[in-house]
Backbone as a ProteinNet text record, in pm:
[ID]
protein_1_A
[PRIMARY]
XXXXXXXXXXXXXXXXXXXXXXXXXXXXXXXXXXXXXXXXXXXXXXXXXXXXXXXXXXXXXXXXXXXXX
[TERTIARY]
-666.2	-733.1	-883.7	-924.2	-1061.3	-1197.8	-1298.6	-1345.1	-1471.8	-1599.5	-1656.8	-1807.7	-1899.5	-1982.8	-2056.1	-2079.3	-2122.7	-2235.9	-2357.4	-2490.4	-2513.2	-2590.3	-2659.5	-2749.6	-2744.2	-2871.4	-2926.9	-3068.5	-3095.9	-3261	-3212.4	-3314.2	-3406.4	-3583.8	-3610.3	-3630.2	-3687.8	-3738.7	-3737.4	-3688	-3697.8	-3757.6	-3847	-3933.9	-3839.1	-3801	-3742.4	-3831.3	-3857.7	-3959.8	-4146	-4237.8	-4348.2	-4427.8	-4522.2	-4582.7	-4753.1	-4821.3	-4949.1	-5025	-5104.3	-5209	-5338.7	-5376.3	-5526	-5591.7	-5692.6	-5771.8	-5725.1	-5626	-5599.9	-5524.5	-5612.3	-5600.1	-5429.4	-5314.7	-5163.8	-5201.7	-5098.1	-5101.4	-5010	-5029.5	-4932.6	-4835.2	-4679.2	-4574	-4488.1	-4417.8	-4304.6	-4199.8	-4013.9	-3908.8	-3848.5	-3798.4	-3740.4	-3602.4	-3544.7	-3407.8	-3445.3	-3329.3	-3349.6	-3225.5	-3213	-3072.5	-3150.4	-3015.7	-3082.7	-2896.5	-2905.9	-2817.9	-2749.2	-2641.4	-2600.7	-2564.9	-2514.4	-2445	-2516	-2621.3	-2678.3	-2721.4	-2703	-2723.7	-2844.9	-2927.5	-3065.1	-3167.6	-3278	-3381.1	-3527	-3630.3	-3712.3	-3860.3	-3976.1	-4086.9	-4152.4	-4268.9	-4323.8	-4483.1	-4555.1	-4682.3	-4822.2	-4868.6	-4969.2	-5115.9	-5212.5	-5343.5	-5377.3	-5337.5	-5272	-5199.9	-5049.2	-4948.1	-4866.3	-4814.1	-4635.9	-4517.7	-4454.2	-4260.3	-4190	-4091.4	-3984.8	-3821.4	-3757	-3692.7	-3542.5	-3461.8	-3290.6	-3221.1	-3173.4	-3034.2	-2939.9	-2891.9	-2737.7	-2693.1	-2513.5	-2474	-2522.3	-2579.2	-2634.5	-2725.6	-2800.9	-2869.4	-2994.9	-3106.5	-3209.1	-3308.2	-3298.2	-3389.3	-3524.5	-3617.2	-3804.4	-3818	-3892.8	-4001.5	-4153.3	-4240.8	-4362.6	-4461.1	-4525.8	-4625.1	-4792.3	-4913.4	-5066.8	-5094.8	-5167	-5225.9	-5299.6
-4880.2	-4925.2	-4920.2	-4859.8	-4860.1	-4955.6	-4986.9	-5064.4	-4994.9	-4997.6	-4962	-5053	-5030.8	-5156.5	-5126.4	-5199.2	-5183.9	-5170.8	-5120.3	-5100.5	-5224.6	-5299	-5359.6	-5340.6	-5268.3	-5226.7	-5314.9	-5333.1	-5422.2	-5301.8	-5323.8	-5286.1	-5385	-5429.9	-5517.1	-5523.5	-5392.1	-5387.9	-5239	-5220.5	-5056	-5064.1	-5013.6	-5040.7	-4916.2	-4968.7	-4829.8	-4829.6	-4916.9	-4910.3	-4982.9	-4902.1	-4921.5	-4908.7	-4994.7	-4964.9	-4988	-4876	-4871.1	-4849	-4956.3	-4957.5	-4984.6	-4979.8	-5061.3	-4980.8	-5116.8	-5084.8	-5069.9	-5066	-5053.7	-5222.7	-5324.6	-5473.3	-5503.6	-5437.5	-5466.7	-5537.4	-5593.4	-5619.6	-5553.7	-5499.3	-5431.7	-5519	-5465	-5532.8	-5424	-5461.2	-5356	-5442.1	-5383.6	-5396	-5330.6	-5475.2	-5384.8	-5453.8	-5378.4	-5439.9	-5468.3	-5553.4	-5570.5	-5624.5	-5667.4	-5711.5	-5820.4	-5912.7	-6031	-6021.9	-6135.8	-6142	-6309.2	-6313.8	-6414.3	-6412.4	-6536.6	-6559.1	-6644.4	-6598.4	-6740.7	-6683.9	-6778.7	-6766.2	-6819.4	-6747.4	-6892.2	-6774.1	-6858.3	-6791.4	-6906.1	-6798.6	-6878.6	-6785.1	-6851.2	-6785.1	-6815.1	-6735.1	-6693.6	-6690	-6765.6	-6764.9	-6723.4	-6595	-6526.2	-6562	-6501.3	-6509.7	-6401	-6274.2	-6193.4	-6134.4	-6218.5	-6156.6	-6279	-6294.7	-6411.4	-6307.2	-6373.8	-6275.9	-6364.8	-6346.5	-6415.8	-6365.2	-6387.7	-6339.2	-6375.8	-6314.7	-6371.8	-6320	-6459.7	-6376.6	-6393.6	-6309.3	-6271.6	-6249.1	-6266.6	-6255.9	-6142.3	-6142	-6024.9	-5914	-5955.5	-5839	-5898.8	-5897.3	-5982.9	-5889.4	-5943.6	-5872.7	-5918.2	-5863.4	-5936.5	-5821.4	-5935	-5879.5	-5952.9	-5870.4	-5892.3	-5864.8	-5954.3	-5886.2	-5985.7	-5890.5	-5895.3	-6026.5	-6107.4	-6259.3	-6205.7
-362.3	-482.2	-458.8	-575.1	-535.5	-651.2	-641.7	-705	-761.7	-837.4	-916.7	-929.8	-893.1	-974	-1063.3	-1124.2	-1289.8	-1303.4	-1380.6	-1361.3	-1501.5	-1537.2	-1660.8	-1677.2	-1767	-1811.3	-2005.1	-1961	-2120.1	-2119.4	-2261.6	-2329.7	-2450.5	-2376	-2433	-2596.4	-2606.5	-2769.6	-2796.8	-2921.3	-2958.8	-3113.9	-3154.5	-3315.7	-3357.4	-3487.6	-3545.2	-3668.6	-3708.8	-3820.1	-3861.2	-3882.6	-3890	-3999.4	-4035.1	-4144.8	-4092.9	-4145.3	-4057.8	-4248.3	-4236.1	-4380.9	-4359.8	-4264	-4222.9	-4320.7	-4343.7	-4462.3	-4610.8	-4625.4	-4713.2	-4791.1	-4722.7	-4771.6	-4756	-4703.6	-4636.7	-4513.7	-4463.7	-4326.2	-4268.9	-4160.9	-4072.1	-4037.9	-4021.4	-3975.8	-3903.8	-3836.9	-3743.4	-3747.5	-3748.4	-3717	-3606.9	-3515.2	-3386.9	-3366.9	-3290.3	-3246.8	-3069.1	-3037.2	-2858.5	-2829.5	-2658	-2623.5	-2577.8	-2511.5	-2433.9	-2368.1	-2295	-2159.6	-2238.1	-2309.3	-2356.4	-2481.9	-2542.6	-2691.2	-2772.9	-2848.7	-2939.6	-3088.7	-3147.3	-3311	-3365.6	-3405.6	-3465.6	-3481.1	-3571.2	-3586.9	-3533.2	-3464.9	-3385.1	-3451.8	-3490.9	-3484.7	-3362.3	-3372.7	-3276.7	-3335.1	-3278.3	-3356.4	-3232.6	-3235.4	-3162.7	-3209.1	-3171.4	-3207.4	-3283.6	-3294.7	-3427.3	-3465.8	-3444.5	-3506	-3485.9	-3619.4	-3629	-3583.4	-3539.5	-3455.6	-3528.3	-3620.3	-3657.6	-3587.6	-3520.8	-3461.5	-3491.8	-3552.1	-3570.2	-3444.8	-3365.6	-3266.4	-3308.8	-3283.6	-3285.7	-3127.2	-3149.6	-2963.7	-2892.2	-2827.1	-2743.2	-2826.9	-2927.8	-3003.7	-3025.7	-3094.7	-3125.7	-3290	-3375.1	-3483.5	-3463.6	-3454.2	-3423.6	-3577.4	-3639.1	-3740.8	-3736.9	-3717.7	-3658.5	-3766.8	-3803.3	-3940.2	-3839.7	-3910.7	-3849.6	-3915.6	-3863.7	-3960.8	-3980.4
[MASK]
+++++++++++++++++++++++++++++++++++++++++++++++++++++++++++++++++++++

C-alpha cells in the first residue's frame, strides 16, 4: 500500500472585475474572489486610509468588494 501527500495550495485574491474612472468624478472599485483555510459565514468591513473592503465569507471562499473613499 502506498500513500500520497497532498499539496494545499490557497489562493489569496484574484480581481475578476475592475472599474477604472479617474477623473471622471466615479470612484474606483474592484471585485475579487479568494480562499481561506476554514468554514465561516459573515460579512466584515474593512476600513483603509483609501479604500473600504466589504468582504462576505462563505465556507472556504471569500467575496472582497473594494471601492476608493
Amino acid at each position: 500500500m502506498s500513500t500520497q501527500k497532498q499539496k494545499l495550495v490557497i489562493i489569496n485574491k484574484v480581481i475578476i472585475m475592475s472599474k477604472n474612472t479617474k477623473g471622471k468624478g466615479d470612484k474606483d472599485w474592484s471585485l475579487s474572489f479568494g480562499t481561506y483555510p476554514g468554514i465561516l459565514f459573515g460579512i466584515r468591513t474593512y476600513h483603509g486610509d483609501t479604500h473600504s473592503q466589504t468582504v462576505f465569507y462563505l465556507p472556504f471562499i471569500d467575496i472582497a468588494y473594494e471601492v476608493e473613499k
